[in-house]
N, C-alpha and C positions, 0 to 999 in steps of 0.2 A: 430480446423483448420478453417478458417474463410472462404466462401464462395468464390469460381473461387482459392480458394489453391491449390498446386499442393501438392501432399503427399513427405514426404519426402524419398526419395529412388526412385521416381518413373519413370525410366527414360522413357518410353513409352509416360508417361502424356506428360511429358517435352518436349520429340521431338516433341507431336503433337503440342501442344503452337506455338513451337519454327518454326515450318516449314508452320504456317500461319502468321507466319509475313512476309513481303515485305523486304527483306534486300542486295534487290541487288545493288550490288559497283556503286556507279556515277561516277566513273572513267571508266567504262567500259558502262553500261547504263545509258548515259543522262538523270536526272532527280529522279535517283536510289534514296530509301529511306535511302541507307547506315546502318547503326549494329545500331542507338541509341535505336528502340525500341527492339531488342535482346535484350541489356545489360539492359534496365532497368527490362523488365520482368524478368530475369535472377539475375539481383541483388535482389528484390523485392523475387524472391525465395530463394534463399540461403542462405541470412540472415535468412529468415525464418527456413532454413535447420542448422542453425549453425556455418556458411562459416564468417570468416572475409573479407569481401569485399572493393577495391577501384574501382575506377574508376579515368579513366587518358584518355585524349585526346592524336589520335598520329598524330591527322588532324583534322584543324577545323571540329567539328559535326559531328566526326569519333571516336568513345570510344573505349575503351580499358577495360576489366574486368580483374583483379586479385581478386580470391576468394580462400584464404588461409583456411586449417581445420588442425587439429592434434595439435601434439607440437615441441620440437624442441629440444628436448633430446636427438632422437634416432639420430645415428651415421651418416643417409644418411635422403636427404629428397628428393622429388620426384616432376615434373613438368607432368599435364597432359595441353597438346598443343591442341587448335583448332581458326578455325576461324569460323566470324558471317555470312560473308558477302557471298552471289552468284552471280553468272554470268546472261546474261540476259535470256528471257523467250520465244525468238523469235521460233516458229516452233514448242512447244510442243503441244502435242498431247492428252494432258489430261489440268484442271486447273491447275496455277501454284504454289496458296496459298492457296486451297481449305484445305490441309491436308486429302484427299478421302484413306478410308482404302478399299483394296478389296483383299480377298485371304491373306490373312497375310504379307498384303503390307501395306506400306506406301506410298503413293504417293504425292510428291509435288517434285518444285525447290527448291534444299538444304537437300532434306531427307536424299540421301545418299551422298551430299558433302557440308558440313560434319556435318548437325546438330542432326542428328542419334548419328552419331558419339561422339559429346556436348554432349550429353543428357547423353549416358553413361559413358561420363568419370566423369560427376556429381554425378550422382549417387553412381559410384565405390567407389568414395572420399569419401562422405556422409558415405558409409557403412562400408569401411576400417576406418574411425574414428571411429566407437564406438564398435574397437577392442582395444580402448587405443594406440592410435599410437605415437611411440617415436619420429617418426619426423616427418614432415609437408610435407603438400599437398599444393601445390599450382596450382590451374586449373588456366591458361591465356588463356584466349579469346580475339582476338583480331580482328583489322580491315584491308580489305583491300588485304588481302592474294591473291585474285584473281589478282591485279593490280599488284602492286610494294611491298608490305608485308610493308605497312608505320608501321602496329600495332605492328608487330613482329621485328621490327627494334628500335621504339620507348620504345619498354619495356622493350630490353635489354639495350640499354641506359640511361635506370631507374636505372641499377644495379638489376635487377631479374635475380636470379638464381636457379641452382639444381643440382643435385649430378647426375641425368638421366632426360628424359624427354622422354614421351610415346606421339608423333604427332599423333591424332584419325583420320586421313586420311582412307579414306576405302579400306582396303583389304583382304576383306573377312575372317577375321581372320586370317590373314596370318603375320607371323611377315616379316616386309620388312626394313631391316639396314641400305639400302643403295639405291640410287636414280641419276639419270644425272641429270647435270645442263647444262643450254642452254648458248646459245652466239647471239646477235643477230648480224648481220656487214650490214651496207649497200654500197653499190659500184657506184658510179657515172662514167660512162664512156663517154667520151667524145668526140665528134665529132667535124663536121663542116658544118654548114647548108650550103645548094646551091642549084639552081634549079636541079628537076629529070633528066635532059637530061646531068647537066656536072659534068659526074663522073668520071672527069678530074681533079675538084675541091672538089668534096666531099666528108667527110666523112660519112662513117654511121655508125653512136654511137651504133643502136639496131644489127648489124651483131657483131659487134665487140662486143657486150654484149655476144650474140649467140658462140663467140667461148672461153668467160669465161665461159661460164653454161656448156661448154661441156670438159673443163678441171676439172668445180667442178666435174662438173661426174666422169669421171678418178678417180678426189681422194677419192669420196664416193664409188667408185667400186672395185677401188683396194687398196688404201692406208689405209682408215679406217677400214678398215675387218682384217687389222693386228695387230689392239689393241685392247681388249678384257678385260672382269672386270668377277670374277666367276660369281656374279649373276647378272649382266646388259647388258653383253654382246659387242656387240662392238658402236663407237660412230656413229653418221650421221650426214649428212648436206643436208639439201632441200634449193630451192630457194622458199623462199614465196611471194613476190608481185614482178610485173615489171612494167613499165613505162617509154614512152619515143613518142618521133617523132611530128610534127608541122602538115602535111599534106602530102596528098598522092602523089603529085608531087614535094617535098622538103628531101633532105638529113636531116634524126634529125640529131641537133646539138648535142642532151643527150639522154641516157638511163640511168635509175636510177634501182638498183635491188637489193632488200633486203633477206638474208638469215639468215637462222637459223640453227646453229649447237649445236648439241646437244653432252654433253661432257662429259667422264668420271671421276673420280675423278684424280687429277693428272693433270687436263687440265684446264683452266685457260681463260678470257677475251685474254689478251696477248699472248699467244699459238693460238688462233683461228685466230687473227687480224693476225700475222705472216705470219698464213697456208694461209689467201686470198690473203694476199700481194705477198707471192711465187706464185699462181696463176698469178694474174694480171702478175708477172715478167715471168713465161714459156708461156703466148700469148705473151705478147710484145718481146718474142726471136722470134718467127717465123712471127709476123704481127708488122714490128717496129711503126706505124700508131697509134697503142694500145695504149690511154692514160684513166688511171682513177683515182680517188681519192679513200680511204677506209678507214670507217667510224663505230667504233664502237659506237652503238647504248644501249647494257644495255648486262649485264652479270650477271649471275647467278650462284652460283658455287654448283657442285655437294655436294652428304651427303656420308657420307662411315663410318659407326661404324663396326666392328671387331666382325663375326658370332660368337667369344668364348669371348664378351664382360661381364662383370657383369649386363649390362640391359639388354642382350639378353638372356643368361641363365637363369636369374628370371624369364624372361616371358615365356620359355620354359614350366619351372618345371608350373609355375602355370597352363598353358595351360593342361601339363599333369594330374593335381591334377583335375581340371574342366571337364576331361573328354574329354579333344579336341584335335585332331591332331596337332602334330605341322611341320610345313609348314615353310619352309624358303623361301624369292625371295627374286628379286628386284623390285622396285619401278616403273614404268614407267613412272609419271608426276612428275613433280617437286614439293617441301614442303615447310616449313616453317623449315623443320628438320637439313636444309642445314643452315640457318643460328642461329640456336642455337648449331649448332656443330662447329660452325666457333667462336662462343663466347664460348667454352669448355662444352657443356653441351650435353653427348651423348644421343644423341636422335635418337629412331628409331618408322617408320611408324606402327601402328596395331590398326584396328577399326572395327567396321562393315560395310556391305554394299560391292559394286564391283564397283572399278573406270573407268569400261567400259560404265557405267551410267551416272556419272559426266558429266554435259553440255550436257546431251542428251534429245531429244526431249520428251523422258519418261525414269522419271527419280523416282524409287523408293528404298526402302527399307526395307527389310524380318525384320518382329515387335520381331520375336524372335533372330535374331542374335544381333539387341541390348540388350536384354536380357544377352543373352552368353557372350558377349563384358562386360556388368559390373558383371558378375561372376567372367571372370579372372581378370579383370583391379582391383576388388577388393583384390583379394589372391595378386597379383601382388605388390599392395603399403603396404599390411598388410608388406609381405615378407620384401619386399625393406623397409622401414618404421623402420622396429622393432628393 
């Protein structure tokens, strides 16, 4: 093994590597280093480990890893899902790429979203092949997941597929099937500027905003608490930014308000865009003044795989054999798992780590539960695999 090598199996080594690199998205931090040095350290090891490796762009000087192990006999073959990339570093409370162990912690941005998570699904794969595996492993790592999921968009596009697909998203060893997917809308409302004294002539766009936000309420209070998912519960909708008005002696002409509704499987871009437009239409019955435009902005769709699916049962049984509870929920942030279930590939969330950490101002991860994460993920593709 040649000097600064990672051992092969080692996913511990790995995450630390992995979590002093700088790989947060320039799409989201101005100036971001983005995954290239992820993937090359990453490729640089798994060759080493045995891994057939590509590498593919899915944005300029945004990489994509495919590192394939096993063969291709056995009857199913397996996808372990992760991304490179992190969110920014604003507000933490320790260094963000020192890699500082303390207590059986890992401490960096990205420890526990998601390169904890990386580390051990590397390793699993590494160690489920030299069980003789009848079919292939393919770990995709990709770009971007934080933004727009350009990596995971791009490499189904490739024609990458799999028979299941295990997303290393962290939850705490918890198998999670199923996840909301967001909606974002924005609503322009529309007034009529005029001096403050003649509201004779004027509209005001931010009042008239003020009585859509309090119909969204209505329907986040009463309407949405009457759909329901067994393990995610029911959907929501906040108003996330507003904006509007010229000066303090002038009617605004606009207020602009963007929201985000959060949606069950079964719920759709088109279903949400609907639901504000019926808003806008029950203000405009009682204030006929009400004019807006509405505007979707980006949609995301929910993940939903089936608690008696054949990727959840393996993970079960392996859970059980490893010695570990098994634990069912739902997902509370959105994956990657959503659109590889949308191109046919059942895929559900299970990793180490607590997504209550993710983006937070400290942000670690327990060194043994990625241990325990490549124990099962191992029995998990031997099983699946064979």
């Amino acid at each position: 093994m040649s000097e600064g090598a990672i051992a092969a199996g080692d996913a511990r080594t790995l995450a630390r590597a992995l979590v002093r690199i700088d790989s947060r998205n320039p799409g989201l931090s101005p100036g971001g280093a983005g995954e290239t040095a992820c993937v090359a350290l990453l490729r640089h090891t798994l060759d080493g480990w045995g891994f057939r490796t590509e590498v593919h762009e899915s944005l300029p000087g945004r990489p994509n890893l495919l590192a394939r192990i096993g063969g291709s006999r056995g009857p199913r073959g397996l996808m372990f899902s992760g991304h490179l990339d992190v969110v920014g570093i604003e507000g933490m409370v320790h260094p963000p790429f020192d890699g500082e162990e303390r207590n059986g912690r890992l401490y960096a941005r990205g420890a526990c979203d998601m390169k904890g998570g990386v580390a051990a699904m590397c390793a699993a794969a590494w160690r489920a092949a030299h069980a003789r595996l009848g079919g292939e492993i393919v770990v995709a790592l990709t770009a971007d997941e934080e933004f727009e999921s350009a990596g995971t968009r791009a490499m189904l596009e490739r024609g990458v597929r799999a028979d299941a697909a295990i997303v290393g998203e962290p939850t705490r060893l918890e198998i999670m099937p199923a996840h909301r997917g967001f909606v974002w809308i924005e609503v322009e409302v529309s007034g009529r500027a005029a001096h403050g004294s003649r509201w004779d002539v004027g509209v005001d766009a931010i009042r008239h905003a003020g009585l859509l936000l309090a119909e969204v309420d209505r329907i986040d209070a009463e309407e949405l608490p009457r759909r329901a998912h067994p393990l995610l519960g029911r959907p929501s909708v906040h108003a996330s930014t507003i904006g509007g008005g010229i000066g303090m002696s002038t009617y605004p002409d606009r207020c602009v308000v963007r929201f985000e509704r959060r949606t069950l499987p079964g719920e759709g871009g088109a279903d949400v865009l609907a639901e504000m437009e019926r808003a806008c239409a029950a203000v405009r019955a009682g204030r006929p003044s009400f004019a807006a435009d509405v505007r979707l902005l980006m949609s995301q769709g929910p993940s939903d795989v089936a608690v008696d699916a054949p990727i959840v049962r393996e993970l079960e049984r392996a859970l059980v054999d490893c010695g570990e509870p098994v634990r069912v929920a739902g997902m509370s942030a959105w994956t990657d798992a959503a659109l590889l279930n949308a191109a046919g590939i059942p895929a559900i969330c299970f990793g180490p780590g607590d997504i209550s950490l993710a983006h937070a101002a400290e942000e670690y991860i327990p060194l043994d539960e990625i241990d325990r994460a490549v124990s099962v993920l191992e029995v998990l593709a031997r099983r699946w695999c064979s």
